[in-house]
Backbone atoms as SQL, in Angstrom:
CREATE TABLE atoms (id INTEGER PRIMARY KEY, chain TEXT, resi INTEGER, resn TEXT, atom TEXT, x REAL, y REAL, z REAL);
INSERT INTO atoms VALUES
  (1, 'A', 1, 'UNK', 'N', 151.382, 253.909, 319.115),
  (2, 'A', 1, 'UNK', 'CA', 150.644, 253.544, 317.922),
  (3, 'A', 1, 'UNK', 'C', 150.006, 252.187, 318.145),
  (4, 'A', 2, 'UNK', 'N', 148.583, 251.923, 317.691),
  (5, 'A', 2, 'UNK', 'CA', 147.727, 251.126, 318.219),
  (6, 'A', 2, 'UNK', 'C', 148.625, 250.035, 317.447),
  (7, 'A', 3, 'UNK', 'N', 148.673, 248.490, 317.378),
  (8, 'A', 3, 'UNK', 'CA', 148.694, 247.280, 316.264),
  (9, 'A', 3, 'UNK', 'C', 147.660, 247.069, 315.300),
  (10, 'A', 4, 'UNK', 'N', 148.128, 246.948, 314.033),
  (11, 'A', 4, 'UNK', 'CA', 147.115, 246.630, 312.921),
  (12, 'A', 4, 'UNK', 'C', 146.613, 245.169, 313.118),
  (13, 'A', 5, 'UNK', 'N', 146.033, 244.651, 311.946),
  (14, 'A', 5, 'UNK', 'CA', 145.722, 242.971, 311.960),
  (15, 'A', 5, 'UNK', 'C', 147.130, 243.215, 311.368),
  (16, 'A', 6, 'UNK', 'N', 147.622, 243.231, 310.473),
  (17, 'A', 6, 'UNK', 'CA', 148.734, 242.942, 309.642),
  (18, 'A', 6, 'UNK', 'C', 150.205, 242.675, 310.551),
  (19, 'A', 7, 'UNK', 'N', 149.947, 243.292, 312.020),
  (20, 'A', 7, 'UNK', 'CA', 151.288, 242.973, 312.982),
  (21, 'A', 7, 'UNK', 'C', 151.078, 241.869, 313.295),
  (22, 'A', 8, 'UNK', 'N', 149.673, 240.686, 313.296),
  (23, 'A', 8, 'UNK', 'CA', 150.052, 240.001, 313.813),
  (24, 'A', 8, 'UNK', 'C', 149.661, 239.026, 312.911),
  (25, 'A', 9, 'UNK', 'N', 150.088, 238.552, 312.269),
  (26, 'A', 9, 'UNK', 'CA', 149.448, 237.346, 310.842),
  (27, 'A', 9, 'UNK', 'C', 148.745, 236.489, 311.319),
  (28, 'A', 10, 'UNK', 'N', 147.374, 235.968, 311.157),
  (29, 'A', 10, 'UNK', 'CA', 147.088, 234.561, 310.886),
  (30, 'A', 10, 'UNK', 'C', 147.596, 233.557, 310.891),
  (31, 'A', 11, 'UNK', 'N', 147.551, 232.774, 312.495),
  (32, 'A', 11, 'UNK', 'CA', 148.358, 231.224, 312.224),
  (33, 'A', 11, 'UNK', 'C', 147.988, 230.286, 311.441),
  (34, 'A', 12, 'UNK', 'N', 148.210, 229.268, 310.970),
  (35, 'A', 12, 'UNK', 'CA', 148.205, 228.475, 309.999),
  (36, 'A', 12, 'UNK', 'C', 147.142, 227.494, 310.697),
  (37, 'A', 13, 'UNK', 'N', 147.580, 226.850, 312.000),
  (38, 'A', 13, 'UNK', 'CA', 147.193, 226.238, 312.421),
  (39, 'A', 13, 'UNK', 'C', 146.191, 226.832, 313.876),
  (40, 'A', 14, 'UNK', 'N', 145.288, 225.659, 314.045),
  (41, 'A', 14, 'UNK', 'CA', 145.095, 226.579, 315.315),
  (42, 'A', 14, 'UNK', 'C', 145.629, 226.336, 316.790),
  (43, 'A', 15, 'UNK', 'N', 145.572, 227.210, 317.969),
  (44, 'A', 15, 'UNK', 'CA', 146.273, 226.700, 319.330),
  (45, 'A', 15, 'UNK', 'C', 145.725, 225.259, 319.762),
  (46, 'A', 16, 'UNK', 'N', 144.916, 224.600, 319.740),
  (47, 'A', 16, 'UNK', 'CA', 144.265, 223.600, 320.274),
  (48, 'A', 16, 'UNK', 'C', 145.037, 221.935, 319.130),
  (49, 'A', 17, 'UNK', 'N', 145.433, 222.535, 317.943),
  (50, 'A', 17, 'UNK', 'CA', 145.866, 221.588, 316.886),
  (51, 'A', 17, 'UNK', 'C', 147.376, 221.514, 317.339),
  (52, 'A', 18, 'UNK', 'N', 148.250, 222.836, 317.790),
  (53, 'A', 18, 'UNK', 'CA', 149.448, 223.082, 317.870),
  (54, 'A', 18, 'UNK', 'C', 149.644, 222.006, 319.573),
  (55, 'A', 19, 'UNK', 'N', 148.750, 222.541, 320.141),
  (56, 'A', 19, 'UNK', 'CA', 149.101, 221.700, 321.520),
  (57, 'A', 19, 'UNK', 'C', 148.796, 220.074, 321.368),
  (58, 'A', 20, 'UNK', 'N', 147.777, 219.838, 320.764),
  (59, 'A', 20, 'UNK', 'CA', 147.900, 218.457, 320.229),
  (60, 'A', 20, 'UNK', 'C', 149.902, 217.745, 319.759),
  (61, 'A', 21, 'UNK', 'N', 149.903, 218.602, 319.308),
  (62, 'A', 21, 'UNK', 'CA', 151.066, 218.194, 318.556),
  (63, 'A', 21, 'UNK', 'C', 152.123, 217.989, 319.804),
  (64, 'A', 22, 'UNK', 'N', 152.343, 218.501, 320.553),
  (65, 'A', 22, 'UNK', 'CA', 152.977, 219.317, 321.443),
  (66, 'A', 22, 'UNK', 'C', 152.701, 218.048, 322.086),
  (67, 'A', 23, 'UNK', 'N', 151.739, 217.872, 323.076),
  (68, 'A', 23, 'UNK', 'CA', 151.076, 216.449, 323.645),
  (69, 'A', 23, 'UNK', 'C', 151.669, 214.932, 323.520),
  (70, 'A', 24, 'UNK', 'N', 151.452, 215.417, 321.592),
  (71, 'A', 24, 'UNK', 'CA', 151.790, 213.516, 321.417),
  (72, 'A', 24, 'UNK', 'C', 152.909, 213.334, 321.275),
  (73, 'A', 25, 'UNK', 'N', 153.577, 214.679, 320.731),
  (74, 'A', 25, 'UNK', 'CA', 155.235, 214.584, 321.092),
  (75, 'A', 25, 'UNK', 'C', 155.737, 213.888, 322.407),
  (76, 'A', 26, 'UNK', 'N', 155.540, 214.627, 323.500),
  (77, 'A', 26, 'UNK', 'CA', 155.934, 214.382, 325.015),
  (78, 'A', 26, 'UNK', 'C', 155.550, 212.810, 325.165),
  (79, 'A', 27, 'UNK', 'N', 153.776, 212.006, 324.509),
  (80, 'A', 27, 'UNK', 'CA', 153.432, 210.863, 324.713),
  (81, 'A', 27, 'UNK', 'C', 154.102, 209.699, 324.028),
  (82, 'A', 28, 'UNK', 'N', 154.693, 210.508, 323.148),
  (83, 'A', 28, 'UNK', 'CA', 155.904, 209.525, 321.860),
  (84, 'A', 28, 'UNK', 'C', 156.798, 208.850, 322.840),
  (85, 'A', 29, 'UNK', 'N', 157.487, 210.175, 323.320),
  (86, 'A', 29, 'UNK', 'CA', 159.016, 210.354, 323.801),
  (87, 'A', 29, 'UNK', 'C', 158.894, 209.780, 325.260),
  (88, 'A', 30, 'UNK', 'N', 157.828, 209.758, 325.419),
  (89, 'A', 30, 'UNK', 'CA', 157.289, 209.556, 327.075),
  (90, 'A', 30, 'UNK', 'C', 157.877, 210.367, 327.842),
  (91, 'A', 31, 'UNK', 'N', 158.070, 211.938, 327.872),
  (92, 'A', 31, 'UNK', 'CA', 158.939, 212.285, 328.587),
  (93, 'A', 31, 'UNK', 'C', 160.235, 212.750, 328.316),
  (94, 'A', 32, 'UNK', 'N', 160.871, 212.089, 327.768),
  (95, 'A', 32, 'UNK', 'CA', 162.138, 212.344, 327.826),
  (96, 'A', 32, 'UNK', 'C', 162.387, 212.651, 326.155),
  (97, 'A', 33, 'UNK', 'N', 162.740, 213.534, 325.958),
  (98, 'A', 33, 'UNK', 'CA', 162.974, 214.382, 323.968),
  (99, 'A', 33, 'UNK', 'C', 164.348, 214.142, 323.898),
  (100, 'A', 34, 'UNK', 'N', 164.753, 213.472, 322.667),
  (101, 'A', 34, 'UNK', 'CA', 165.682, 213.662, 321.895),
  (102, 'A', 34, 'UNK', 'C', 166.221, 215.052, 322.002),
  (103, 'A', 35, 'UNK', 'N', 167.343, 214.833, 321.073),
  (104, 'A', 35, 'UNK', 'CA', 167.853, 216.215, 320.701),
  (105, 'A', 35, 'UNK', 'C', 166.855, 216.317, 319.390),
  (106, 'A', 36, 'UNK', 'N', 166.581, 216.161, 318.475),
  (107, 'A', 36, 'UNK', 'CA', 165.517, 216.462, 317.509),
  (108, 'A', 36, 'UNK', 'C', 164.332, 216.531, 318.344),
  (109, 'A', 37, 'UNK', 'N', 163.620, 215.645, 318.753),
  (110, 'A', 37, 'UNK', 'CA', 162.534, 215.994, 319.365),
  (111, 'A', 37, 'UNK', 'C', 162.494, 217.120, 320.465),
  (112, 'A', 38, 'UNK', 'N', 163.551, 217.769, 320.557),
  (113, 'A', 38, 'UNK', 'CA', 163.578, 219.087, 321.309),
  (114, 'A', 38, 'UNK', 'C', 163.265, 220.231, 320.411),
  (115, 'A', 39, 'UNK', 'N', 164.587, 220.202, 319.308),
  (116, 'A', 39, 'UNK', 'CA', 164.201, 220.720, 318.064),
  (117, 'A', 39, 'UNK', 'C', 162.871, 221.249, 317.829),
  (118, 'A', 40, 'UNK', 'N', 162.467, 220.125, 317.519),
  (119, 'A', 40, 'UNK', 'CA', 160.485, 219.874, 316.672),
  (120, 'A', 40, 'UNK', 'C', 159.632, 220.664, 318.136),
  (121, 'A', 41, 'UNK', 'N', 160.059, 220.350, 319.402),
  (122, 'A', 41, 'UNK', 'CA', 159.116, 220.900, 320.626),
  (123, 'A', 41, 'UNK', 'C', 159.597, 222.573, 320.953),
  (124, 'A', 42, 'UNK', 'N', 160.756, 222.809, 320.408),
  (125, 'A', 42, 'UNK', 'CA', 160.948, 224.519, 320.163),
  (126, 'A', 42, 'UNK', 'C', 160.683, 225.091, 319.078),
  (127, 'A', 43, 'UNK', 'N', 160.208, 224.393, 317.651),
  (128, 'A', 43, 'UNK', 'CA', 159.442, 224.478, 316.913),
  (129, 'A', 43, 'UNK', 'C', 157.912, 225.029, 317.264),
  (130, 'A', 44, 'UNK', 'N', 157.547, 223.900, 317.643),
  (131, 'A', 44, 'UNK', 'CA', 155.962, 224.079, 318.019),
  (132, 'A', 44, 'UNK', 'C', 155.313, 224.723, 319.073),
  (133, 'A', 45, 'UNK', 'N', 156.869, 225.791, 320.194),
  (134, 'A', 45, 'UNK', 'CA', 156.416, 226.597, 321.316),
  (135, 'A', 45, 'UNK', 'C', 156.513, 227.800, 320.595),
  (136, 'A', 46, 'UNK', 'N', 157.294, 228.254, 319.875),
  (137, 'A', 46, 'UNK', 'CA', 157.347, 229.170, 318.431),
  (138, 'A', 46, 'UNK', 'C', 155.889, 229.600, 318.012),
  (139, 'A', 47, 'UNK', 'N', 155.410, 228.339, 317.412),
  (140, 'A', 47, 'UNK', 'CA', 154.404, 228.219, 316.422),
  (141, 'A', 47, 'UNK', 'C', 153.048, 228.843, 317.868),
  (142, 'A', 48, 'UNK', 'N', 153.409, 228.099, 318.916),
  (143, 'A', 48, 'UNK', 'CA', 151.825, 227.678, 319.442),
  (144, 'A', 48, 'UNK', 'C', 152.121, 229.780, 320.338),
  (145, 'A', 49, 'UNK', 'N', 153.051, 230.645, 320.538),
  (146, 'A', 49, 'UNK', 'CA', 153.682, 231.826, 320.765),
  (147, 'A', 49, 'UNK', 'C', 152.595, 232.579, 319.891),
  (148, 'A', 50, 'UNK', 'N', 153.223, 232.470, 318.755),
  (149, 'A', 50, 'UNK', 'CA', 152.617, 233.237, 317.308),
  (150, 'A', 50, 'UNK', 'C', 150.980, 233.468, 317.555),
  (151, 'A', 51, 'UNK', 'N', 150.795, 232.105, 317.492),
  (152, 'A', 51, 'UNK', 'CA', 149.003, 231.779, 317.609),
  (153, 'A', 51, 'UNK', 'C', 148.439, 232.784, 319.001),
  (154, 'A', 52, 'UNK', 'N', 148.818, 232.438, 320.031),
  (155, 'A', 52, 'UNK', 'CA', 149.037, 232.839, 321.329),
  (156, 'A', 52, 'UNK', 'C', 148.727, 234.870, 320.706),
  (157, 'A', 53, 'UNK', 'N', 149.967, 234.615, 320.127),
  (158, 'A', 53, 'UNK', 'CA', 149.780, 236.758, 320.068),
  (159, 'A', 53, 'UNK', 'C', 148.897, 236.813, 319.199),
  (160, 'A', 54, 'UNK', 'N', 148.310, 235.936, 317.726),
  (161, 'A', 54, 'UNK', 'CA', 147.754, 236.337, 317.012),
  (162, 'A', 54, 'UNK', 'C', 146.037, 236.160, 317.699),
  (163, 'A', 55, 'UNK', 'N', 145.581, 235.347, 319.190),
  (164, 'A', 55, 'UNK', 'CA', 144.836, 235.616, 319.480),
  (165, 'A', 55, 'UNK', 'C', 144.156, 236.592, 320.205),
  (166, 'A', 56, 'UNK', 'N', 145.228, 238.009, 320.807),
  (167, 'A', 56, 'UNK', 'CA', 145.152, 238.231, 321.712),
  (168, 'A', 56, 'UNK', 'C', 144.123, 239.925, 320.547),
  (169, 'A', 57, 'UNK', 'N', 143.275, 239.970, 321.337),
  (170, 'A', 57, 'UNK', 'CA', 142.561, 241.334, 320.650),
  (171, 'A', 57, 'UNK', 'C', 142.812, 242.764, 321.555),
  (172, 'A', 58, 'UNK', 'N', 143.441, 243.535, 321.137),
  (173, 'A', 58, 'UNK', 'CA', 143.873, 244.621, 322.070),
  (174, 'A', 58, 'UNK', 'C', 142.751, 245.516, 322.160),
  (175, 'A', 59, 'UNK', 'N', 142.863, 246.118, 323.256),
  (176, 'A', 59, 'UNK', 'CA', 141.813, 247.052, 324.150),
  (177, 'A', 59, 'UNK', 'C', 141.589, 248.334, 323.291),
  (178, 'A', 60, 'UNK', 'N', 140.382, 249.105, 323.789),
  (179, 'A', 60, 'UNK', 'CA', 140.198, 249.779, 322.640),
  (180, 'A', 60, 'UNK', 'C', 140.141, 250.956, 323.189);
């Protein structure tokens, strides 16, 4: 069975905003993440995943 739009929702944000985030995290931390700032960076591989599938347009 093919995927609808509805399998894959609309990210909130977009991939280019999510990797930003992702970026200044690592430039914060310089490198080295907290245990929260690991948290927040498995957060935003989640988020930037989602975006990732919600861009992908399947073959027809």
């Amino acid at each position: 069975m093919s995927p609808t739009p509805d399998d894959h929702p609309v990210p909130e944000r977009s991939l280019a905003e999510i990797n930003a985030d992702i970026r200044r995290l690592f430039a914060r931390a310089e490198g080295r993440l907290s245990d929260a700032e690991r948290i927040r960076h498995a957060t935003l591989l989640g988020e930037w995943a989602s975006a990732i599938r919600a861009s992908v347009v399947p073959a027809a």
